[in-house]
N, C-alpha and C positions, 0 to 999 in steps of 0.2 A: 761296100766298104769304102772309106776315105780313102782318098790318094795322098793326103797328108802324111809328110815324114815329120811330124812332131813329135818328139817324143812325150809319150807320156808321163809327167808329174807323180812323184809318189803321194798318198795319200798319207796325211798324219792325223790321226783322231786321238784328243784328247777327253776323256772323259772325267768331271767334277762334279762332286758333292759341296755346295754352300751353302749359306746360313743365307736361309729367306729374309730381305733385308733391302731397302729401298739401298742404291748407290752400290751395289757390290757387285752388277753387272755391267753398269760405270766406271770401277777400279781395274774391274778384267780388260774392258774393252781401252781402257785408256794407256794401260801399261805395255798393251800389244802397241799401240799406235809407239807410244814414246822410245822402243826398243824395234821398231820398226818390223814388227814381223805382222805380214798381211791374213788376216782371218777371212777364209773362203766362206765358209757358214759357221754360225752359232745360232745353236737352241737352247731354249732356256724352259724347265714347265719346273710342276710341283710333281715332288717324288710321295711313294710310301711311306714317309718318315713327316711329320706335321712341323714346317718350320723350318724343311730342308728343300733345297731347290734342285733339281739336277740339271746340269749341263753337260751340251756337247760339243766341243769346236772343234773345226777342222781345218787342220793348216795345209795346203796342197805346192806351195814354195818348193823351190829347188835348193836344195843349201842351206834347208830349215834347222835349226840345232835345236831339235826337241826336245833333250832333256835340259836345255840351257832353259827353255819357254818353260815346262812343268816345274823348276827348281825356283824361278823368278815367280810366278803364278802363287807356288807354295807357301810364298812368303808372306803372301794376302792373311791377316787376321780371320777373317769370314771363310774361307778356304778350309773345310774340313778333309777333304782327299782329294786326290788328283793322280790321276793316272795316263799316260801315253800308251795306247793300244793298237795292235796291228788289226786292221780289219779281219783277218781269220776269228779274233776272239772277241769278237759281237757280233749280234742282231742289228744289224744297222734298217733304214727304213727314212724314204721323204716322199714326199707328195708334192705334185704335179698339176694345176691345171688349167686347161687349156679349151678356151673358144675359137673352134673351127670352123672353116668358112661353109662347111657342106657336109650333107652324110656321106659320101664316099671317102672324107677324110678320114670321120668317125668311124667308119666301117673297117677301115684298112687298120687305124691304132685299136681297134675291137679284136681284132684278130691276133695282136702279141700279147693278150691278155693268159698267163699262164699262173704257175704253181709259184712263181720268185717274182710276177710281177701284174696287180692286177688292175687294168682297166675296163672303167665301165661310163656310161652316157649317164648322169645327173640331173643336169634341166635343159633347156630351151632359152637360148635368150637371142630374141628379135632373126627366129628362124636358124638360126647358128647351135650348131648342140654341143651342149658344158660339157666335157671329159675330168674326171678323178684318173689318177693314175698314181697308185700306190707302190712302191716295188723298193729293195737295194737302190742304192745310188748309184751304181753304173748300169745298174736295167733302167734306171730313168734316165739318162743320158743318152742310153741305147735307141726310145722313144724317141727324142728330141732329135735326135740323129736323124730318123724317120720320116721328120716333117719337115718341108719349107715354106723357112719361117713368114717370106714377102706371100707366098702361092694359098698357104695350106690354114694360118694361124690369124684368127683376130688379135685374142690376148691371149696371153701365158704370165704363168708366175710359179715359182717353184719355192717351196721350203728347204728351209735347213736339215742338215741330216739329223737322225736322233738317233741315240746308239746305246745298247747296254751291254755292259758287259757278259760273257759267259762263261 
């Protein structure tokens, strides 16, 4: 456990339906810049609907006025819903991954491989073994926790979170 007294940031997950549409991930991300509210992650894919995009941002600020950001957002033409969600009422999920300097790295993150969070060894590159690590977003932080980063890590890269409602 950290010795850190930070507190921790609340999480805000915004979840949007848009109209597939070259420049309307543009409008979103320019409108957060111009109103200054900082976007921790956004993901952006194609939903079940042909012609619909889903999104997920996630604003992690302190003294974020979420429904001030979802009211503004809403007003996007291309914007067909939008919704501000507490993490109890999604599925959330990102992805992790990470070149380590050796198998006892890969060994030791092999072993937090559970039911909410799961990793596994992918490929081999230049002797160093690839890690996926699937999980919630604070079981992947949990990971990253786990390793250091000068000791333990070639590269790393993490995804945005993706979230759907339930």
């Amino acid at each position: 456990m950290s010795s850190k007294t930070t507190k921790e940031k609340k999480k805000h997950i915004v979840i949007l339906w848009v109209e597939n549409k070259p420049g309307v991930l543009n409008k979103i991300a320019s409108l957060c810049r111009r109103r200054r509210y900082n976007i921790d992650s956004l993901t952006v894919g194609t939903s079940h609907k042909p012609g619909i995009s889903h999104m997920t941002i996630v604003f992690t600020e302190e003294g974020v006025r979420i429904n001030q950001i979802v009211s503004q957002i809403n007003k996007l033409v291309e914007v067909i819903s939008i919704e501000a969600m507490q993490p109890k009422d999604v599925i959330d999920k990102e992805l992790l991954l990470l070149i380590v300097k050796n198998s006892q790295v890969a060994n030791r993150l092999l072993k937090m491989s559970r039911h909410d969070v799961n990793v596994r060894i992918i490929n081999t590159v230049d002797r160093h073994p690839v890690l996926e690590v699937v999980g919630e977003g604070r079981e992947i932080d949990h990971v990253i926790a786990e390793v250091d980063m000068k000791k333990d890590v070639v590269k790393m890269v993490k995804s945005g979170l993706i979230a759907l409602k339930i």
